[in-house]
N, C-alpha and C positions, 0 to 999 in steps of 0.2 A: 835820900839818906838824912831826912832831917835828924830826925831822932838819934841814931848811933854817930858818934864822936869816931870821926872820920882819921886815921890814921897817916892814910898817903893818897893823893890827889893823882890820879893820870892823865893823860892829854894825850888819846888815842882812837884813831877813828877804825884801824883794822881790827874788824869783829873779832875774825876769829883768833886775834893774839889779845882781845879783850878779856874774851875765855879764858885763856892760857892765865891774865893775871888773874880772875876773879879765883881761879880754881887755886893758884899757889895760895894766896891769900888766904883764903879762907883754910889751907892746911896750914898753915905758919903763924895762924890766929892773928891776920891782919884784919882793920876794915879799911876797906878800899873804895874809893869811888871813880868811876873815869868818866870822862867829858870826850867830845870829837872836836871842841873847835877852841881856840884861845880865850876868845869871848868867856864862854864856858868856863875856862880853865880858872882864871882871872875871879869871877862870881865867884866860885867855888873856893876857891883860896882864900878869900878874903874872908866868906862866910864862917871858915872852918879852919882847926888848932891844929889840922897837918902838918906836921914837923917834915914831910917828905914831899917834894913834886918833881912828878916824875916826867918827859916830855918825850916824846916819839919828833923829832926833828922831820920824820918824812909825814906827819900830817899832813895835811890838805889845806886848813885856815887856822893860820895865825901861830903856828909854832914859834919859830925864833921873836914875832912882837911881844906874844904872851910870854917871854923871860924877859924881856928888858923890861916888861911894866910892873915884872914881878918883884925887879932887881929895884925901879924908882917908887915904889910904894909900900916897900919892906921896910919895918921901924928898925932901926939901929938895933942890933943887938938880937936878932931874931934869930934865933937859933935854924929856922927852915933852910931846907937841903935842897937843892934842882939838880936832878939828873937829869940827862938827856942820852939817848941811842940814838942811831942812823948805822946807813950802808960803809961798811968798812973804808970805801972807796969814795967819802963825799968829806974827803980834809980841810976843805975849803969852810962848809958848811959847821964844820967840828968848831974851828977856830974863832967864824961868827958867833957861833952858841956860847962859847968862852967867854971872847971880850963882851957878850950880851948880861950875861953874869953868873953863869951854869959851872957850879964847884965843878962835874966832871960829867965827860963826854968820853960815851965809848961805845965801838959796835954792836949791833945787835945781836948777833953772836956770843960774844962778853956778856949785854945784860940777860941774855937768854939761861947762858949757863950760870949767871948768880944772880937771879932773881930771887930766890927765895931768903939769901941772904942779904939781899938788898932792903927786899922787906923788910924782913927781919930790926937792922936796920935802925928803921921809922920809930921803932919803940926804945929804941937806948940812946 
């Protein structure tokens, strides 16, 4: 996605809820990009004016790293957002994401049913 000015950044390795974001997006006149690994996440952030990052906590590499380096390499004043979802039942993992520096954490369920306006979102 060099070319297109990249809206909201995701950090999700499950395809088939990759789907699910590329297709909201694209009805909610998002542009989206998703990565599967923190590494990833991290390039991608840096490269791009993303007001929104979005983070799947049950990744596979580098979820909760890829917010703390997001949280010590953010310039003062940056307006950028990190959400993060997970399993209703991983409170422990909720709380890390928090004090990692994730404005809000909520299950996947929650961001499932307001996705669109989460998107949304990105642009205001």
């Amino acid at each position: 996605m060099a070319d297109a000015i990249v809206d909201v950044v995701v950090l999700i390795d499950d395809l088939f809820f990759q789907a699910k974001l590329h297709q909201t997006a694209k009805l909610t006149g998002i542009t989206l990009e998703t990565v599967t690994t923190g590494v990833q996440l991290l390039k991608s952030a840096a490269a791009s004016p993303a007001a929104l990052i979005i983070v799947d906590l049950n990744a596979r590499q580098g979820a909760l790293d890829s917010i703390k380096q997001l949280g010590m390499t953010g310039a003062p004043g940056n307006p950028r957002r990190v959400i993060a979802f997970l399993s209703h039942v991983q409170t422990d993992l909720a709380e890390h994401a928090l004090a990692a520096g994730c404005q809000e954490v909520m299950p996947r369920s929650k961001f499932t049913q307001n996705l669109a306006a989460i998107l949304r979102g990105a642009k205001s």
